[in-house]
Backbone as CSV, one residue per row, in Angstrom:
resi,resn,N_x,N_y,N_z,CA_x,CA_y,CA_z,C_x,C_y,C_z
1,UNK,201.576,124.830,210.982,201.469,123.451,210.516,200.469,123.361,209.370
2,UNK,201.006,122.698,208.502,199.821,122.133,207.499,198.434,121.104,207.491
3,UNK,197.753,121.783,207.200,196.365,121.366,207.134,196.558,119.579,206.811
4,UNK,196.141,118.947,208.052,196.319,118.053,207.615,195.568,117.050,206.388
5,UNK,194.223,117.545,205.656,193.801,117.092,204.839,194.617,117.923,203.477
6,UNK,195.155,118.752,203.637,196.261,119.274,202.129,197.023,118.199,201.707
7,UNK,197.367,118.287,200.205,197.695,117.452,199.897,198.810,118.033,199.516
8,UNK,200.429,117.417,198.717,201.450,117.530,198.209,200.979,118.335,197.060
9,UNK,201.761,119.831,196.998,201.615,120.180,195.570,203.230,119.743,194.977
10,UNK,202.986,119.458,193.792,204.272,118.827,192.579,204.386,119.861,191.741
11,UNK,205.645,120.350,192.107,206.258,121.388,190.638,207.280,120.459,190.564
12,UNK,206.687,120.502,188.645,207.045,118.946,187.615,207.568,119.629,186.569
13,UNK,208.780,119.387,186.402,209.512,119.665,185.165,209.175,118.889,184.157
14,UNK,208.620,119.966,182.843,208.399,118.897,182.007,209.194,118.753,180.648
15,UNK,210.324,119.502,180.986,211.385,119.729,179.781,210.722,120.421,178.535
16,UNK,212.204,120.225,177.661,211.220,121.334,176.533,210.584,120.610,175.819
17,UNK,209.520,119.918,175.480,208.548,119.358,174.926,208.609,118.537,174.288
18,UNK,209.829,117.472,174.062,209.765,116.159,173.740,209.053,115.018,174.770
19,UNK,208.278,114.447,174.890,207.758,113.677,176.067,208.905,112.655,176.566
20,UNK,209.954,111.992,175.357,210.387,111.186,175.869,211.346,111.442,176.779
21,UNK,211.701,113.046,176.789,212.519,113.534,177.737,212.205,113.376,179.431
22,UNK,210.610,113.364,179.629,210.403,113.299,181.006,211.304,112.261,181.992
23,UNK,210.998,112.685,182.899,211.599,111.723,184.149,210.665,110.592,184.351
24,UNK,211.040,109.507,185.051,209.957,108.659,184.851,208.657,108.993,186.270
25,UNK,209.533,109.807,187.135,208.769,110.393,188.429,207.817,111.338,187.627
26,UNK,208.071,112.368,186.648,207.201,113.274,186.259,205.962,112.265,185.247
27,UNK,206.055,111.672,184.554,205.476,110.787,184.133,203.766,110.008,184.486
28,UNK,204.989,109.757,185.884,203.952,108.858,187.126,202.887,110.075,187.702
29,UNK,203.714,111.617,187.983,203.158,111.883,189.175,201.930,112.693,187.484
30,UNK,202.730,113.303,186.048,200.786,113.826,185.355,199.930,112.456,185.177
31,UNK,200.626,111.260,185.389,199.324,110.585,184.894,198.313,110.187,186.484
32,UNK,198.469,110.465,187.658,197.807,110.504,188.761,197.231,111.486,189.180
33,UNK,197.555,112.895,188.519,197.650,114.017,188.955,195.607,114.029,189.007
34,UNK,194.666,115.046,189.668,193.638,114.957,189.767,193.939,116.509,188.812
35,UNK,194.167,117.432,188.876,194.670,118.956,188.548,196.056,119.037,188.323
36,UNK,196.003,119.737,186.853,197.647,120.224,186.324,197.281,121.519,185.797
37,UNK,198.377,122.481,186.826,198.056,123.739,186.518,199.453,123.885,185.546
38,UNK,199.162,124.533,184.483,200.385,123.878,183.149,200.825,125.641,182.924
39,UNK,201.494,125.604,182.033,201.960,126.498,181.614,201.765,126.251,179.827
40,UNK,201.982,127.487,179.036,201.700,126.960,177.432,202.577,126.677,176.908
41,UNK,204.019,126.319,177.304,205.117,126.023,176.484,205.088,124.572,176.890
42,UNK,204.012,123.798,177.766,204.423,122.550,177.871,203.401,121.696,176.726
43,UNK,204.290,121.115,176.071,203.469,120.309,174.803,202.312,119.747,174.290
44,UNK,201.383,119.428,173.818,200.103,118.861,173.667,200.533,117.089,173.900
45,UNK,201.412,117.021,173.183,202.057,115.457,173.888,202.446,115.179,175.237
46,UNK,202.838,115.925,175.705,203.075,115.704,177.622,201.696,115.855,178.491
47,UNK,200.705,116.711,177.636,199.530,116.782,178.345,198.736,115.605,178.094
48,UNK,198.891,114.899,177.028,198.145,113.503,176.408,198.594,112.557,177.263
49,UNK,199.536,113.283,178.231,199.226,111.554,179.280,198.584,111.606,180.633
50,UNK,198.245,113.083,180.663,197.419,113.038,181.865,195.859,112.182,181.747
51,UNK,195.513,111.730,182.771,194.528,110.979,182.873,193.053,111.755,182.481
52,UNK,192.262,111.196,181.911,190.873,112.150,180.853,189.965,112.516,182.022
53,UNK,190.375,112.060,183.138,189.374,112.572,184.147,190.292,114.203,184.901
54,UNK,191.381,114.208,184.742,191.958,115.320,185.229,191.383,116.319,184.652
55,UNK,191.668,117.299,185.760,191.388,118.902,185.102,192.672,119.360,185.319
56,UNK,193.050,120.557,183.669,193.698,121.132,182.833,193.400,122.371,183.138
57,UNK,194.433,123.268,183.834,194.310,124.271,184.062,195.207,125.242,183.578
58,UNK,195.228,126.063,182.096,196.380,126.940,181.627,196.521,128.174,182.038
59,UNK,197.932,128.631,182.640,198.014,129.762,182.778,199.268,129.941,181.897
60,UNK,199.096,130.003,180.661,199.784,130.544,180.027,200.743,132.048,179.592
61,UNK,201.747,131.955,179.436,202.339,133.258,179.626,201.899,133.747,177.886
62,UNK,201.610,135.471,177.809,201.547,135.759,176.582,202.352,137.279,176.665
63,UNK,203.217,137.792,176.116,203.385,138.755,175.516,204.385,138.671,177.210
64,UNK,205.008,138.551,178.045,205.565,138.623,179.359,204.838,138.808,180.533
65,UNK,203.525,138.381,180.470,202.278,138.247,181.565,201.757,136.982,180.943
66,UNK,201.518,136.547,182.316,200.379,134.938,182.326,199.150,135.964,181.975
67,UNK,198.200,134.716,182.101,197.183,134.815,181.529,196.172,135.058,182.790
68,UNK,197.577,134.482,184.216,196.693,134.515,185.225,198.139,135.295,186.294
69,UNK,197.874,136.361,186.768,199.091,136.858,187.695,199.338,135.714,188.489
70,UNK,200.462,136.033,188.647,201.859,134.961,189.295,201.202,134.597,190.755
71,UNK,200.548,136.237,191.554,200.051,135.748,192.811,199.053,134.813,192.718
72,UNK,198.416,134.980,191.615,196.757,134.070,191.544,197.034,132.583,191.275
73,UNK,198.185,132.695,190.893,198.723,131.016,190.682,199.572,130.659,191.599
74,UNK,199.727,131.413,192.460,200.150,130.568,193.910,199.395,130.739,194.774
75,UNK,198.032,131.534,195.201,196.723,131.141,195.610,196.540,129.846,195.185
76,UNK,196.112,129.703,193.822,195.191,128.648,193.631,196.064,127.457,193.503
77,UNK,197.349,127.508,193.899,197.988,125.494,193.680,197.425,125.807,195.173
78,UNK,197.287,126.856,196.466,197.643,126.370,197.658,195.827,126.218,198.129
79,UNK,195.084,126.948,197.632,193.713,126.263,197.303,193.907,124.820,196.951
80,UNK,194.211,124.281,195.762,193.924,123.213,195.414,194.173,122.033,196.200
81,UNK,195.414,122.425,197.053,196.355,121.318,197.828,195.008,121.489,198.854
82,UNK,194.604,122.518,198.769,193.978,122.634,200.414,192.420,121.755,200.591
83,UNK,191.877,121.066,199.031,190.864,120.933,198.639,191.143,118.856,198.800
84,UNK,192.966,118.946,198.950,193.168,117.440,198.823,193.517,117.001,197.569
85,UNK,192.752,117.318,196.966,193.715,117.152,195.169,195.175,116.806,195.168
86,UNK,195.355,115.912,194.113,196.820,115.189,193.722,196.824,116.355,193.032
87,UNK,197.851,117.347,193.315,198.091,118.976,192.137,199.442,119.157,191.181
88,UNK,199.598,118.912,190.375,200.377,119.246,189.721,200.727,120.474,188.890
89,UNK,201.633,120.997,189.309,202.127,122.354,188.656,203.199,122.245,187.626
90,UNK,202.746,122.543,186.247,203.900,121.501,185.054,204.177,122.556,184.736
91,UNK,205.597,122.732,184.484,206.147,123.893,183.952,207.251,123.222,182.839
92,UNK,207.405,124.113,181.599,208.134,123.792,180.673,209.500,123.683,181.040
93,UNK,210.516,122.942,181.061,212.008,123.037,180.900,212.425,122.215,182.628
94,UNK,212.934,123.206,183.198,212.830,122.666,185.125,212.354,123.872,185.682
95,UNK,211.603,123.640,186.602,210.908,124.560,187.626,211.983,125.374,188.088
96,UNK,212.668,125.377,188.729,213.371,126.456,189.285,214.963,126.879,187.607
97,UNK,214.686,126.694,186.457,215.653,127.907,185.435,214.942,128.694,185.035
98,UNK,214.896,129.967,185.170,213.462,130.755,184.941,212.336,130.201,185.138
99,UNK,211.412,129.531,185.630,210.259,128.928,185.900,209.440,129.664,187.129
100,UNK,210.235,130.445,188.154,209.504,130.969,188.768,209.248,130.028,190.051
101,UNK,209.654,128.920,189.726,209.239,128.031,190.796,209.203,128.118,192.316
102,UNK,210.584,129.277,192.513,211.091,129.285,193.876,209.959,130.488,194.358
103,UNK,209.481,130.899,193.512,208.236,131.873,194.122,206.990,131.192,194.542
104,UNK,206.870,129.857,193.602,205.352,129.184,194.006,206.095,128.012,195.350
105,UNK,207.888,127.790,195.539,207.804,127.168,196.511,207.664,128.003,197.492
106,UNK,207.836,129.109,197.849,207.996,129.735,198.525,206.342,130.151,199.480
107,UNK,205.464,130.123,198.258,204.041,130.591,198.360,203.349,129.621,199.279
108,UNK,203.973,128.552,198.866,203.472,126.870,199.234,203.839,126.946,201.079
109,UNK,204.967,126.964,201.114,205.638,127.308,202.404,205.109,128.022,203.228
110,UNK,204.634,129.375,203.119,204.205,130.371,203.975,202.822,129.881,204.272
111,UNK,202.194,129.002,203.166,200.674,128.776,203.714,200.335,127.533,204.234
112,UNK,201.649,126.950,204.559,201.953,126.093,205.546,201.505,124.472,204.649
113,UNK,201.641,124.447,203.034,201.034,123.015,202.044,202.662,122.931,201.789
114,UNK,202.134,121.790,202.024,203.972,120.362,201.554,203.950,120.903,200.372
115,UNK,205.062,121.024,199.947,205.795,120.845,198.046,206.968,119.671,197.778
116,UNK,206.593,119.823,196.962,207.852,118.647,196.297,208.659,119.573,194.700
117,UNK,209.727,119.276,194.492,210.273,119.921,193.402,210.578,118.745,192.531
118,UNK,210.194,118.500,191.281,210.706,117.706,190.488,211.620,117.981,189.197
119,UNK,212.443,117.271,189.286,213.377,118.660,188.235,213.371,118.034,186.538
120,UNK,213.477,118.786,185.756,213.335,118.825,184.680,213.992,118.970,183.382
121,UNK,214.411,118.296,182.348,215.804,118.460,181.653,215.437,120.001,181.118
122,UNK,216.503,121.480,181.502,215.709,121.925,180.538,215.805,122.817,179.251
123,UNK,215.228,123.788,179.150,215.362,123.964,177.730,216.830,123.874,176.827
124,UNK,217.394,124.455,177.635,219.582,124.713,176.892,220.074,123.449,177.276
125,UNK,219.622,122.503,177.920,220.424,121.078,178.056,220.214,119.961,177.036
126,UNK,218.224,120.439,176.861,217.453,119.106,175.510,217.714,119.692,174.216
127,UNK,217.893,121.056,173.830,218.083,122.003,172.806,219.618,121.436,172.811
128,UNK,220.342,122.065,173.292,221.823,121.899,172.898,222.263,120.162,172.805
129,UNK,221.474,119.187,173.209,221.826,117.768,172.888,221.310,117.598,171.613
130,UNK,220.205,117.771,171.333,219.538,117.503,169.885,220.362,118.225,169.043
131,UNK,220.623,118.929,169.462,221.623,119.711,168.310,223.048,119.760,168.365
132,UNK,223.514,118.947,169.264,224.787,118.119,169.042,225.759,119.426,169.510
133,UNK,225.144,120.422,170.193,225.889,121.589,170.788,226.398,121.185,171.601
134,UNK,227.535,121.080,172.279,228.528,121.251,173.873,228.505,122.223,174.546
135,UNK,227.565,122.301,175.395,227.540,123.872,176.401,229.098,123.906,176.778
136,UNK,230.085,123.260,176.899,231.418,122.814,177.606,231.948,122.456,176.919
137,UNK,233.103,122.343,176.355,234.010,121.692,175.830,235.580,122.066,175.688
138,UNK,236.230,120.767,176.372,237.688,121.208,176.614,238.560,122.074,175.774
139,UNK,238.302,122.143,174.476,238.633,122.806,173.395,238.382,124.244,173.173
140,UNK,236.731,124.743,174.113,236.113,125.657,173.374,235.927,126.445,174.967
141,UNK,235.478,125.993,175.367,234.610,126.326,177.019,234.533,125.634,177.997
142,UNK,234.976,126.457,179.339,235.192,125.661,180.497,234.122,126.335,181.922
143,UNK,233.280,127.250,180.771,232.701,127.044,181.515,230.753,128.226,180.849
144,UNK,229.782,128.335,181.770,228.764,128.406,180.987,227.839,128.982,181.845
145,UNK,227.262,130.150,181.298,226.009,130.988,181.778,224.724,131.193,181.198
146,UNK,223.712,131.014,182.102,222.463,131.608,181.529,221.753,132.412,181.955
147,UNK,221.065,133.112,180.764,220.539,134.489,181.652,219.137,134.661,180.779
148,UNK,218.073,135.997,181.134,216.754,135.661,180.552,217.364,137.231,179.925
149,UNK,216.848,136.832,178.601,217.058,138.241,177.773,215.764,139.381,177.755
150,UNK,214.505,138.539,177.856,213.720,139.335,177.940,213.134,139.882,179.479
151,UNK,213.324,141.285,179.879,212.933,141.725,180.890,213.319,142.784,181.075
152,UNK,212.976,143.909,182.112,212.730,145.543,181.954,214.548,145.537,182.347
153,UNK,215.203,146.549,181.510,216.543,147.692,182.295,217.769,146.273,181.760
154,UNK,217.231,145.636,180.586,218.304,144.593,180.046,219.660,145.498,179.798
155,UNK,219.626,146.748,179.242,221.242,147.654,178.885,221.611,147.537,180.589
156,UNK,221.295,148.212,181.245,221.782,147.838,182.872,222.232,147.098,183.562
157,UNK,221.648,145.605,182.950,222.111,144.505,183.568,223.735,144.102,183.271
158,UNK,224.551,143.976,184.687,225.952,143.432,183.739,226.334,141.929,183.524
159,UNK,226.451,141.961,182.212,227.307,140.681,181.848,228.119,140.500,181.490
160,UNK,229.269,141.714,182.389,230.368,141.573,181.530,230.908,140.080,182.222
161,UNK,231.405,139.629,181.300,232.771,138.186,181.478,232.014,136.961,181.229
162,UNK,230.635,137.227,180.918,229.703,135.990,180.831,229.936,135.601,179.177
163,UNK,229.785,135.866,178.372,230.713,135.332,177.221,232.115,136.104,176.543
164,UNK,232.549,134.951,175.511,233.826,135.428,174.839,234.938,134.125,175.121
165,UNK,235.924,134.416,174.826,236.950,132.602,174.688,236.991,132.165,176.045
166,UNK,236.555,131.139,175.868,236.476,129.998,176.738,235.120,129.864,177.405
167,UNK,234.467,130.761,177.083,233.053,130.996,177.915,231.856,130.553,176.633
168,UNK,231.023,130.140,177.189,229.286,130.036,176.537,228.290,130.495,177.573
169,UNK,228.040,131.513,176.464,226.701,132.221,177.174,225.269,131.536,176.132
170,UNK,224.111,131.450,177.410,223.145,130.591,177.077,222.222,131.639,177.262
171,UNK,221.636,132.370,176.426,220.133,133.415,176.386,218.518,132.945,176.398
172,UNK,217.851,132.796,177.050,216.481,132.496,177.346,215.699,134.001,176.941
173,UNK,214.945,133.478,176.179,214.135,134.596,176.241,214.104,135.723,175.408
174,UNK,215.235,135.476,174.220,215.998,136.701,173.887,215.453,136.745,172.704
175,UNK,214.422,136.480,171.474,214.527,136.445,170.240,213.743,137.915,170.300
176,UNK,212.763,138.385,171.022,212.857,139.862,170.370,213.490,141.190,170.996
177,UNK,214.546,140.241,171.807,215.725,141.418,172.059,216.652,141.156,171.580
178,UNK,217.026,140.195,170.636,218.049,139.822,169.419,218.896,140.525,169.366
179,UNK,218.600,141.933,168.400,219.439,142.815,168.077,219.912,143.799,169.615
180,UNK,219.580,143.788,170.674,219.339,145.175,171.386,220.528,143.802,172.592
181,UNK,220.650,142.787,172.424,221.361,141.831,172.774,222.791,141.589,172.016
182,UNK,222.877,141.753,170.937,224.040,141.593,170.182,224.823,143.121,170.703
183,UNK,223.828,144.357,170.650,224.929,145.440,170.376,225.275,145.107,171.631
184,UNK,224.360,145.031,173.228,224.809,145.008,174.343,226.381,143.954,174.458
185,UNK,226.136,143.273,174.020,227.640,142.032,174.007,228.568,143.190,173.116
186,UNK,228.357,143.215,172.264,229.336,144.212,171.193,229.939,145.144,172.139
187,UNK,229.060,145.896,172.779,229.985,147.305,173.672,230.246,147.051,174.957
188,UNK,229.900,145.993,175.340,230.844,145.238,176.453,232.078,144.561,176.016
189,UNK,232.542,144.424,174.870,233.819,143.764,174.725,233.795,142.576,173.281
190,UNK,232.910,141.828,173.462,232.742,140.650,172.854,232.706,140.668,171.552
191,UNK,233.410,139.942,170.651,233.859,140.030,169.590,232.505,139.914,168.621
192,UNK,232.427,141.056,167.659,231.285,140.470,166.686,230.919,139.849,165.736
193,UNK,232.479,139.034,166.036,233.197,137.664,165.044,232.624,136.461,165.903
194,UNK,232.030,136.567,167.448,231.933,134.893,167.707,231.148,134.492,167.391
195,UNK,231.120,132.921,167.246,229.868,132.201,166.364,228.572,131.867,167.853
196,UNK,227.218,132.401,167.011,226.225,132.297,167.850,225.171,131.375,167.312
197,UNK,224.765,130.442,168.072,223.618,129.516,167.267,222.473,129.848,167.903
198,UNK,221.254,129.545,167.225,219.294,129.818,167.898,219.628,128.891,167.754
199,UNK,218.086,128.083,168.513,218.278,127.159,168.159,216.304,127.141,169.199
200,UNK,215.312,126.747,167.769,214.393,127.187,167.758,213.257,126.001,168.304
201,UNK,212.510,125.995,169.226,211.754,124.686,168.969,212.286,123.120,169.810
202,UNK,213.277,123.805,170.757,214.250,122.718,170.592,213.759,122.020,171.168
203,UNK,213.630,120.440,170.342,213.415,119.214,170.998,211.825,118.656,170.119
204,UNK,211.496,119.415,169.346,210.422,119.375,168.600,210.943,118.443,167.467
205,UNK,209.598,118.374,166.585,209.982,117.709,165.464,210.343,118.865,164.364
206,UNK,209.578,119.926,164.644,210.205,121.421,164.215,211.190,122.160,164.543
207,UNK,212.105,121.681,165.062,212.860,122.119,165.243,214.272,123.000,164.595
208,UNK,214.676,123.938,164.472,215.905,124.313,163.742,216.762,124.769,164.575
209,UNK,218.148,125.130,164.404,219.285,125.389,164.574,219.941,125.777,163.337
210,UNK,220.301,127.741,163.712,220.812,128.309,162.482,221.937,128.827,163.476
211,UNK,223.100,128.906,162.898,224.321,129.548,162.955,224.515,130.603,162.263
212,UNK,225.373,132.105,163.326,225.626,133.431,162.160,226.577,133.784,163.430
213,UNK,226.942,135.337,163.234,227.939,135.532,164.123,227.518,136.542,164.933
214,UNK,227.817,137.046,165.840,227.234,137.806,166.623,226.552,139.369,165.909
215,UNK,227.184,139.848,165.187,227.310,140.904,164.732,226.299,141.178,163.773
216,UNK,225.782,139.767,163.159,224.516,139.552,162.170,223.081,138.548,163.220
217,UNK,223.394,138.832,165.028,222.294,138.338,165.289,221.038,138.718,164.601
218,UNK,220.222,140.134,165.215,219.424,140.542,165.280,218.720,140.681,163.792
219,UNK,219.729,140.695,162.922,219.434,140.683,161.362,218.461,139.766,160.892
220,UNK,219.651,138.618,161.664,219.197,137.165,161.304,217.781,136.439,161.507
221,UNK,218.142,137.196,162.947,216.169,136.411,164.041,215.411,136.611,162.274
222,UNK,215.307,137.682,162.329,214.336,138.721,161.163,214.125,138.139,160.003
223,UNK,215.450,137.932,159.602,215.839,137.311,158.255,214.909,135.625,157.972
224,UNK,215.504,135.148,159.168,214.920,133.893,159.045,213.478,133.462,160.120
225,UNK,212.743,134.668,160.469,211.500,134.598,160.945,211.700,133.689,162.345
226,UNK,212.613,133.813,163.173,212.802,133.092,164.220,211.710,133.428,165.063
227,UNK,210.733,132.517,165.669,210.072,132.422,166.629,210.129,131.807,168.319
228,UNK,209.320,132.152,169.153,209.566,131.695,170.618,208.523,130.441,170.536
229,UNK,209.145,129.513,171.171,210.451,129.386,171.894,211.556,128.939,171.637
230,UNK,212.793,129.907,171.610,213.965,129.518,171.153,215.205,130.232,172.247
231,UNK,216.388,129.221,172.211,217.290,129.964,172.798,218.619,130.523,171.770
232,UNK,219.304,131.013,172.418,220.540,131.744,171.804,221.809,131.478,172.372
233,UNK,222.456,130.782,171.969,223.733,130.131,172.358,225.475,131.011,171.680
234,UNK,225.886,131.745,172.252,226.784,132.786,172.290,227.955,132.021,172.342
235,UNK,228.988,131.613,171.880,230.434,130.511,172.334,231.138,129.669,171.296
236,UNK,232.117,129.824,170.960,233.045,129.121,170.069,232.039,127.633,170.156
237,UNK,231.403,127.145,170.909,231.139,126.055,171.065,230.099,125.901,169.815
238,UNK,229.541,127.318,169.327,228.533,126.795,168.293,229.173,126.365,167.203
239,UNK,230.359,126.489,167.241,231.155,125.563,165.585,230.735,124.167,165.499
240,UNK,230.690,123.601,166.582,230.340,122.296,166.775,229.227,121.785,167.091
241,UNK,227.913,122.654,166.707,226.433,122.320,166.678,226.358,121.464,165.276
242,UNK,225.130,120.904,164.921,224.709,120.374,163.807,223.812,122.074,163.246
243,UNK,223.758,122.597,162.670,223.381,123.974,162.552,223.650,124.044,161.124
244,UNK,222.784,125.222,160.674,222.563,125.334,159.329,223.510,126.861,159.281
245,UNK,224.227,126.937,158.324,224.631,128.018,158.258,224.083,129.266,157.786
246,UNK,223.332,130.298,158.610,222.900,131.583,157.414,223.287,132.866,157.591
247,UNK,224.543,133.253,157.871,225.332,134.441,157.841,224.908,134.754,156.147
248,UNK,224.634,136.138,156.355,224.321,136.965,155.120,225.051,137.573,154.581
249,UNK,225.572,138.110,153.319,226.245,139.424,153.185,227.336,139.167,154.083
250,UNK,228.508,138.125,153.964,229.691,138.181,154.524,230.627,139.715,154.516
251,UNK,230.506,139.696,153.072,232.030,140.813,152.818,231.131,142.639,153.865
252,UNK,229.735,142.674,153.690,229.388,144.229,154.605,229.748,143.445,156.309
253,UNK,229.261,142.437,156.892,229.431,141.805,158.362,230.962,142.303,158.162
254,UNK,231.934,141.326,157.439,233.294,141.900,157.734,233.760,143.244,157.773
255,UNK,233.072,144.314,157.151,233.593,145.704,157.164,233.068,145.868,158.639
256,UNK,232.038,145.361,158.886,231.060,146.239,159.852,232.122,145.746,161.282
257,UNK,232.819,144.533,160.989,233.426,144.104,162.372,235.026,144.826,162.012
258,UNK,235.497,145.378,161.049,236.639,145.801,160.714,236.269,146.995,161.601
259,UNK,235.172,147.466,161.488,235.256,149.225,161.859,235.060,149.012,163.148
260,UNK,234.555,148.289,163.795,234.066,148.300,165.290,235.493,148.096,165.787
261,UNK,236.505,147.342,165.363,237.286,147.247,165.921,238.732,148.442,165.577
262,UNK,238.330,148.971,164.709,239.273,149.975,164.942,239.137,151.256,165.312
């Protein structure tokens, strides 16, 4: 049983960093919150509404490690709950799409502190609306996957059937496995003709969305200095983004997809 002076810990989706995206529950619960243990992809604007008496606690991820191991941040929400604190655990996008969440609910659970899950629009849902992308569309795709590009034994992992016609594949994580991502789709099948959009920032006022084709991903990241956080959207569906076009060097891409295919 839980301590009965523990308090509710809140894993709070805080989408990808437009504020007006929040829920109006996530809203309510950073501006009450006493402690928000945050993550660094969640915005300087979503943190501007926590209350000036709260404490701000970053465990920011850098290089594919927090700043604070994963166990030490599910110690300390179940410390904090245990201290009574209103706790909030803000994570960029929704807590449980890559967020890790089901590990800190899980942490929460065993040490016997209430959780609550609050869910979060997130990154490939606020990214692909601002940018007028259709993860779906009757025309293009019926249907849609996401997966994290960055992480150990990625050639190993299978994806075969996760993109190609009728399918959109949605990549998290992937801008400096770009290229090592394109060939993997390439020698699984997937044409190095389909149209792929980044789509960088999404939901920012910085935001971009560039279009190229599979075959000129990894070129491209490079070409056009693509930075994290961005996703990678794989699917006929990127014809119909608002997207800037920067396929390079058409006529070498076309030899290069002439030869692959014969």
């Amino acid at each position: 049983m839980a301590d009965k002076a523990s308090s509710t810990v809140q894993l709070v989706g805080a989408g990808p960093g437009d504020p007006d995206l929040l829920t109006i529950k996530a809203a309510r619960l950073i501006a009450q919150a006493d402690v928000i243990v945050h993550d660094g992809l969640v915005s300087d604007a979503i943190l501007a509404l926590a209350s000036p008496h709260a404490e701000l606690i970053s465990v920011a991820k850098q290089r594919s490690r927090h700043s604070m191991p994963q166990e030490a941040i599910n110690a300390l929400l179940v410390d904090l709950a245990r201290e009574g604190r209103n706790v909030v655990r803000l994570k960029g996008g929704d807590p449980f799409i890559f967020g890790r969440g089901g590990e800190e609910v899980d942490a929460c659970r065993a040490a016997g502190v209430s959780v609550e899950v609050v869910a979060g629009i997130s990154a490939a849902i606020g990214s692909a609306a601002m940018a007028q992308l259709p993860l779906t569309h009757r025309e293009a795709s019926s249907a849609v996957s996401f997966v994290a590009g960055q992480c150990k034994g990625l050639t190993d992992q299978d994806w075969s059937g996760l993109a190609g016609r009728g399918r959109t594949l949605v990549i998290y994580m992937g801008v400096a496995t770009a290229g090592e991502i394109a060939d993997k789709l390439m020698a699984d099948g997937v044409s190095p003709a389909i149209p792929v959009a980044v789509l960088e920032n999404g939901t920012r006022a910085d935001m971009r969305t560039l279009r190229t084709l599979l075959a000129d991903l990894g070129d491209m990241v490079a070409r056009e200095n693509v930075v994290s956080p961005a996703l990678i959207v794989v699917g006929d569906v990127a014809t119909h983004a608002l997207a800037r076009d920067v396929l390079a060097n058409w006529a070498a891409i076309g030899e290069n997809i002439s030869e692959m295919r014969s």
